[in-house]
Residue, then its C-alpha position, 0 to 999 in steps of 0.5 A: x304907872x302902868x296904863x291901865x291898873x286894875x282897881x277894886x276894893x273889899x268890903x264885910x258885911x256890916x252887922x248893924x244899920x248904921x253899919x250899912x249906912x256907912x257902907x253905903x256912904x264908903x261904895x259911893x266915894x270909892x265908886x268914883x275911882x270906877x273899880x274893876x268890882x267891889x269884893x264882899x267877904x263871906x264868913x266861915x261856912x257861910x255864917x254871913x251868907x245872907x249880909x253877903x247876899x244884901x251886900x252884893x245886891x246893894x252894890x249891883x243896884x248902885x250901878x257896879x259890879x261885885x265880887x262875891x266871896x264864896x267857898x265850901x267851909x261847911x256848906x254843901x255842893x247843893x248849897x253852894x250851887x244854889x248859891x251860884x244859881x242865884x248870883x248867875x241870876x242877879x247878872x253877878x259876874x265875878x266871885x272870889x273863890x276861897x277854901x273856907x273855914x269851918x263855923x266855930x264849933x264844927x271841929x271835924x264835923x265838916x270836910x274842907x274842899x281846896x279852892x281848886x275843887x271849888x273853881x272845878x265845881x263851879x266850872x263844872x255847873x256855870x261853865x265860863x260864866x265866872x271871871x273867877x279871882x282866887x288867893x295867893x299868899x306871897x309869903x306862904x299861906x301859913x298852912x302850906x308845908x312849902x313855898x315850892x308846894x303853895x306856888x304848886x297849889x296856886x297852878x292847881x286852882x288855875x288848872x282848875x280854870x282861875x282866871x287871876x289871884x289876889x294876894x293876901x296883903x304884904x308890906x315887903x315888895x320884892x316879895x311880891x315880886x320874887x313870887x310873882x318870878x317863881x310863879x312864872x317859873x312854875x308855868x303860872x302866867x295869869x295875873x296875880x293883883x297885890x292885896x293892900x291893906x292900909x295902916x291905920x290901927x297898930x294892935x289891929x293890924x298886928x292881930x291880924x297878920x299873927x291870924x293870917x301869916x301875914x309879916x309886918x317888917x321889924x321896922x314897919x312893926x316898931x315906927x307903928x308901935x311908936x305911933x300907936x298912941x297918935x292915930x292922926x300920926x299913925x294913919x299920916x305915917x301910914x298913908x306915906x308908907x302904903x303910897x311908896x309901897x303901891x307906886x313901887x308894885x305898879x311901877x313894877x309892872x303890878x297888874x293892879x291893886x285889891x284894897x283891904x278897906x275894913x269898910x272905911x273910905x277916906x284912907x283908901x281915897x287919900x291913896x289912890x289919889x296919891x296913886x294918881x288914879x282920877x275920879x270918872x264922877 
């Protein structure tokens, strides 16, 4: 293992009570693995931007730091502005600068802005007050109309004063690794963190990736599906395969790992301990 990963975890906002309870519980076991920041994700055009905001001030009261999602899918520059006042205000430190969607509905009603406009507006209003974490997609964001013009585009949000990417998850490492290569190639020397998304329900994780572009490997795809029926049997299977996945990225030389906990603990737990990472409380 490197010496020092970076660790940090990505919560939603809950939508009931119970919901934040089990939140609140999921922010106290993992905070014992002293994450970098806990990420909380912000819907299309804002539509959870008050949860988003309940989230980032739980967390900061609990005593840790938080990245909050933001983007301007259907929000205005005044809007978001507004926004980043507010998070500067509360002693936020990080975001999670995103392109956004439109709410359902919007149609062409909005303007989607690029992630790089979105790092230079917020470079423009709080100067270096962000540590800014952008996206990166090493098998393409499925949008893209070439793997040569996603890298370039990634470069555009670190012109545009990204400090690091986090990746969209994958369950292939020398992906990772060939796009980290090519990155390198295309003058991009900033970190870029491994998103990484445990297995515990098959026809989740599958509508999903279809969502995101996210590849499952046929292997992968068909010991899941075999196992669909059997969650202990999944989530066991599962936890061997995200460990190996993880060790290999680190081994590697990954500069940390960006977990995808859907706001549950105990897996996420299992691993980073298998990962080899010790409690601090």
């Amino acid at each position: 293992m490197n010496s020092s990963p970076l660790l940090s975890f990505e919560f939603f906002p809950p939508k009931t009570d119970q919901g934040k309870v089990n939140l609140a519980t999921t922010r106290k076991e993992l905070g014992k693995f002293s994450p970098e920041f806990f990420s909380v994700t912000y819907g299309a055009g804002g539509s959870t931007r008050s949860t988003t905001l309940d989230q980032v001030k739980a967390i900061l009261a609990d005593g840790y730091d938080v990245a909050p999602h933001i983007s301007f899918g259907g929000s205005s520059e005044d809007e978001v502005l507004t926004l980043l006042n507010d998070y500067k205000a509360m002693g936020v430190k990080n975001l999670v600068a995103l392109r956004g969607d439109l709410p359902s509905g919007m149609g062409g009603a909005g303007q989607l802005v690029h992630a790089n406009q979105l790092v230079a507006f917020i470079r423009a209003k709080t100067g270096n007050h962000f540590n800014i974490n952008v996206a990166a997609y090493p098998e393409i964001h499925p949008e893209s109309e070439s793997y040569s013009r996603d890298i370039f585009w990634l470069g555009e949000k670190f012109k545009a004063g990204a400090n690091r990417a986090i990746t969209q998850y994958f369950y292939n490492a020398d992906g990772y690794f060939k796009f980290v290569e090519e990155c390198a190639k295309a003058g991009i020397g900033a970190p870029i963190i491994p998103g990484i998304m445990p297995l515990t329900n098959y026809a989740n994780l599958v509508r999903f990736s279809e969502s995101c572009g996210a590849d499952i490997p046929r292997w992968l795809r068909w010991q899941l599906k075999e196992r669909s029926s059997n969650q202990e049997d999944l989530i066991s299977y599962g936890i061997d395969i995200i460990s190996e996945l993880s060790q290999k990225l680190i081994d590697g030389g990954a500069p940390g790992l960006h977990f995808y906990t859907m706001n549950q603990w105990q897996v996420t737990d299992i691993l980073c301990r298998n990962l080899g990472f010790s409690e601090t409380v």
